[in-house]
C-alpha positions as CSV (number, residue, x, y, z in Angstrom):
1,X,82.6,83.6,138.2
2,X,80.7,86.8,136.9
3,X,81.6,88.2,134.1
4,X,82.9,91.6,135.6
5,X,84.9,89.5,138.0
6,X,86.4,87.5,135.1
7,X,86.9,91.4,133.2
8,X,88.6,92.3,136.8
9,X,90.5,88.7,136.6
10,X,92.1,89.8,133.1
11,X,92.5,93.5,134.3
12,X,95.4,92.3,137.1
13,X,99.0,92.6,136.1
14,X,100.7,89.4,135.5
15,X,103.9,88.9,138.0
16,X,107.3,89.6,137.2
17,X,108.5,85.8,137.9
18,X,105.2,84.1,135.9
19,X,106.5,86.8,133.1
20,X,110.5,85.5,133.3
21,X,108.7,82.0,132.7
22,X,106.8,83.1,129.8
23,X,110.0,84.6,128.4
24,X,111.7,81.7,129.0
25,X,109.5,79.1,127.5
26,X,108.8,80.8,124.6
27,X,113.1,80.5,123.8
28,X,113.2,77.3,124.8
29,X,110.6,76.7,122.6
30,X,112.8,78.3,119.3
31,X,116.0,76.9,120.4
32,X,114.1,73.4,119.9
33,X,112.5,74.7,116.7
34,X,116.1,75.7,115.7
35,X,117.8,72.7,116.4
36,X,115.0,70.9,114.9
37,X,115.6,72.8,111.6
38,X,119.3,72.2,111.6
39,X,118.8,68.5,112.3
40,X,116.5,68.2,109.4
41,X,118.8,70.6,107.1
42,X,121.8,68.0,108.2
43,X,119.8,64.9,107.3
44,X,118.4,66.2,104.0
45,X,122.3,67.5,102.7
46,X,124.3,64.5,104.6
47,X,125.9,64.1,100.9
48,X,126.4,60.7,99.2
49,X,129.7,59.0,100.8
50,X,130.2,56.7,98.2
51,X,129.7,59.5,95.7
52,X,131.9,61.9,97.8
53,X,134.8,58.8,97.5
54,X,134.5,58.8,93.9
55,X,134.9,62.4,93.9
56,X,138.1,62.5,95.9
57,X,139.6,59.6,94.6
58,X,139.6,62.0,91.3
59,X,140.6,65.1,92.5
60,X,143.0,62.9,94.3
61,X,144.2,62.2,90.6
62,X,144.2,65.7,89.9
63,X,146.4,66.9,92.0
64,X,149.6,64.3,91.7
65,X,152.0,66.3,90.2
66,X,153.8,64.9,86.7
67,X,155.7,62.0,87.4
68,X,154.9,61.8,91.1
69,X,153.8,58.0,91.9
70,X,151.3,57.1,94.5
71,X,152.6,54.2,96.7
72,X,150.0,53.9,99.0
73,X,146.2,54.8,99.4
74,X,143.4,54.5,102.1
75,X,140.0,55.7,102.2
76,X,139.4,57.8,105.1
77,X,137.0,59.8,107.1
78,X,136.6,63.1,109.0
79,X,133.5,64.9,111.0
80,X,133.6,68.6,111.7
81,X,132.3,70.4,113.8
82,X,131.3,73.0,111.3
83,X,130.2,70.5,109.1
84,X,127.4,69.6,111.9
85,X,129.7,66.7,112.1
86,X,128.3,65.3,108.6
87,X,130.9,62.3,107.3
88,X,133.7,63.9,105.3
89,X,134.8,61.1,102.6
90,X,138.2,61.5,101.3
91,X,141.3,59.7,100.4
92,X,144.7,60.0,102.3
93,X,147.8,59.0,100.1
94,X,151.5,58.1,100.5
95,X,153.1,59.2,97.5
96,X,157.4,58.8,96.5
97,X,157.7,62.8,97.3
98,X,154.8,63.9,99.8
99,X,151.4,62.8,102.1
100,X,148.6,64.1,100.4
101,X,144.7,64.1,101.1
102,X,141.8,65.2,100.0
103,X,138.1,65.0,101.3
104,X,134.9,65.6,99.7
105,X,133.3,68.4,101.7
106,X,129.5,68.2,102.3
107,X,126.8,69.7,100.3
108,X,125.8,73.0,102.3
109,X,122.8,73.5,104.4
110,X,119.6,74.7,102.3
111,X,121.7,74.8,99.2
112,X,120.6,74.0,95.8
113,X,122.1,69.8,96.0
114,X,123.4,70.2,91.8
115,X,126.2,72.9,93.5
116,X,129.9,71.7,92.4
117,X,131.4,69.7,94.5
118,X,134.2,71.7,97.1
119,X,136.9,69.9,98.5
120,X,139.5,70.3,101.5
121,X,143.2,69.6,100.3
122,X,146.6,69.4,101.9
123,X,149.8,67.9,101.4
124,X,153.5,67.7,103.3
125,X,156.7,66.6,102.0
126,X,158.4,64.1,104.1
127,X,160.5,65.4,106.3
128,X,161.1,64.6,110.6
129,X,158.0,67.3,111.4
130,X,155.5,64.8,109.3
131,X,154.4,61.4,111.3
132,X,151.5,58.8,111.0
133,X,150.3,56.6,113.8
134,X,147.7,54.6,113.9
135,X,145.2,56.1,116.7
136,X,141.6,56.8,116.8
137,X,139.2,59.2,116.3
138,X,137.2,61.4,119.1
139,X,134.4,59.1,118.3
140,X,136.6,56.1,119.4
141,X,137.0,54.7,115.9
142,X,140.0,52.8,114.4
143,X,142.3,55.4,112.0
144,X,145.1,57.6,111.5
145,X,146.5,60.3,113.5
146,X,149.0,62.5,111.1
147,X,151.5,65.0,112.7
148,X,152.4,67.8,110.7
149,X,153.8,71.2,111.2
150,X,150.3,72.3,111.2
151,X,148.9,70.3,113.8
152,X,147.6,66.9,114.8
153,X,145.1,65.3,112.2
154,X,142.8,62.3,112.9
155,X,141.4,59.9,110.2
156,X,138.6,57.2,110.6
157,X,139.4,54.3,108.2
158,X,136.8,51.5,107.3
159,X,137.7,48.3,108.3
160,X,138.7,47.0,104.4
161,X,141.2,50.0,103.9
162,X,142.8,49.6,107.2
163,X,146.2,47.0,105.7
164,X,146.8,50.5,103.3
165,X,146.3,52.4,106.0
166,X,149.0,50.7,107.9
167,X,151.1,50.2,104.7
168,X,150.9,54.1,104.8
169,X,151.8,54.6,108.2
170,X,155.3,52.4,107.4
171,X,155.8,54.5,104.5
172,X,155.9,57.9,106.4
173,X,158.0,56.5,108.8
174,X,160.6,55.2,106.8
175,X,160.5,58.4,105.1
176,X,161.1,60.2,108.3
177,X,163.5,57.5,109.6
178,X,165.7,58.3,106.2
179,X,165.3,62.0,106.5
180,X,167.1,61.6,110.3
181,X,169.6,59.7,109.2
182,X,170.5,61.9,106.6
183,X,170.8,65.2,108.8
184,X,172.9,62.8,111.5
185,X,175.3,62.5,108.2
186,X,175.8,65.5,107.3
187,X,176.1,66.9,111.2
188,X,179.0,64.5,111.0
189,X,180.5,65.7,107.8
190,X,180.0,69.0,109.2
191,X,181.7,68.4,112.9
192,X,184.9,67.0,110.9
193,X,184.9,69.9,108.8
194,X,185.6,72.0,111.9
195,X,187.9,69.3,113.6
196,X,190.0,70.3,110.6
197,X,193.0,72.5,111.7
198,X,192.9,75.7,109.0
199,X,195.0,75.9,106.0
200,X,199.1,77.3,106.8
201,X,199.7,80.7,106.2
202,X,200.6,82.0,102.9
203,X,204.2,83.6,103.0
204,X,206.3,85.6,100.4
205,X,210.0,85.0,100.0
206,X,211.6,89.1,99.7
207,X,213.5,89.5,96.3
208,X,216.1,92.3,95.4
209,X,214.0,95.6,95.3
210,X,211.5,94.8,97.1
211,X,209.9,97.4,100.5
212,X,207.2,96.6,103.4
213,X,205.2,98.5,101.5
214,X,205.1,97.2,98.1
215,X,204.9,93.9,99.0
216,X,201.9,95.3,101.4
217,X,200.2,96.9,98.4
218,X,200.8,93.7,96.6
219,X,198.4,91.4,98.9
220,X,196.1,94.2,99.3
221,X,197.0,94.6,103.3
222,X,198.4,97.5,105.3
223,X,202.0,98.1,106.1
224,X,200.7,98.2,109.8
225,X,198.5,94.7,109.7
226,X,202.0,93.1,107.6
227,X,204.4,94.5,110.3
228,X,201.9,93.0,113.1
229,X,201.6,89.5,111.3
230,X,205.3,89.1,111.4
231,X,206.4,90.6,114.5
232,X,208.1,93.3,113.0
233,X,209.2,96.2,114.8
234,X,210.2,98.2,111.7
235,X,210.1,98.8,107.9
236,X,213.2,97.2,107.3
237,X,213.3,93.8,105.5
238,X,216.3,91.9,104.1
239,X,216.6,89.5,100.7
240,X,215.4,86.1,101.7
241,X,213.2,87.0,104.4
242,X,209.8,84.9,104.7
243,X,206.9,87.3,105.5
244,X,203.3,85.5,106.3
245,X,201.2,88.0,104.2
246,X,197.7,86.0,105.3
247,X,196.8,83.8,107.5
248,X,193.6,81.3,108.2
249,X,191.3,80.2,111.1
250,X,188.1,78.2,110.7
251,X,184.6,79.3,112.1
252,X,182.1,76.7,111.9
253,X,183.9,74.9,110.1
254,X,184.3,77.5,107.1
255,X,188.0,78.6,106.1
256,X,188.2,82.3,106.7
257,X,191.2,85.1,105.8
258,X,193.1,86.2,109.2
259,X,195.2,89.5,109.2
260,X,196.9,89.7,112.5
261,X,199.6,87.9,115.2
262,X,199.3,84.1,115.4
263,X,196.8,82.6,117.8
């Protein structure tokens, strides 16, 4: 080719679909330079997991409230997503009052490595909401999956924590068992409560002197609502009559004041 045909060569437009192509390749090629980057950023700050067990295992200390005892402990694992599913050490405990755990959260991408350690904390007090199993992770490995009112937790445990792991599963659910049994007693102390017919009505006996409407002002009721109580048609009362001046009914169970006719 001539060089004036290879000037004419350049000179032509290039199409619109080798262009798109162009385009294309050239992302392609930074999405791979990207994920390249992030790969190398999550090898480089994976994080010590031995170190990050240490680390919870203290905070772990840390955190128990005075006098609370631990019963049970397992070492555990979690990947997250936003982690770039780096291993999350931590320690999951069965206490006498709550579940508790704490993890050791990664070093951050591209961060100086001697940045203070962060950590990722809850805890639930027994109750019928909170519930271990043993399950498996989304990777398929052996663990823990925790119910709590906050959602569904899942817990890798290594293979020599996994009799604590169990030990800790019995312990929630005898927790939970106790907890059922308990509100199952106290719906029955409640239901007999409200079996319970009320209290009989408190009467006055009328003594020389006495009106409809003094002994109305003395229990604090109308002459109308003491009249309707005891079927009378009239103010007049005679020496010796017995007047209910209150009456009682129970709802749900508790003992309340009832002005009017009998039921």
């Amino acid at each position: 080719m001539t060089t004036s045909a290879h000037r004419a060569a350049l000179r032509q437009p290039i199409s619109r679909r080798r262009e798109l192509a162009l385009q294309f390749a050239v992302l392609v090629g930074l999405a791979a330079m990207g994920a390249l980057l992030l790969l190398l950023g999550a090898w480089l700050h994976r994080g010590d997991a031995a170190v990050g067990r240490r680390e919870a295992t203290l905070q772990l200390q840390r955190t128990l409230q005075a006098g609370e005892r631990v019963l049970a402990r397992a070492q555990v694992t979690q990947r997250h997503w936003w982690d770039h599913f780096r291993i999350t050490p931590g320690e999951l405990a069965a206490t006498d009052r709550r579940l508790v755990y704490v993890g050791a959260v990664p070093p951050a991408l591209f961060r100086p490595s001697d940045d203070p350690p962060s950590f990722e904390e809850w805890s639930f007090p027994y109750d019928t909401s909170l519930a271990a199993r043993p399950g498996r992770t989304r990777e398929g490995r052996r663990g823990i999956v925790v119910h709590t009112p906050a959602g569904v937790t899942r817990f890798g445990v290594r293979g020599g924590d996994r009799d604590d792991a169990a030990t800790i599963v019995r312990i929630v659910e005898q927790r939970r068992q106790a907890r059922l049994a308990e509100i199952e007693r106290q719906q029955a102390v409640f239901d007999s409560i409200v079996a319970l017919p009320p209290p009989p009505p408190q009467t006055h006996r009328v003594r020389p002197g006495e009106t409809l409407y003094g002994i109305a002002a003395q229990y604090n009721v109308t002459p109308e609502v003491l009249k309707s109580m005891n079927g009378l048609t009239s103010d007049r009362i005679r020496i010796g009559q017995e007047l209910v001046v209150r009456r009682f009914r129970r709802i749900n169970g508790a003992v309340v004041e009832y002005y009017g006719p009998p039921q």
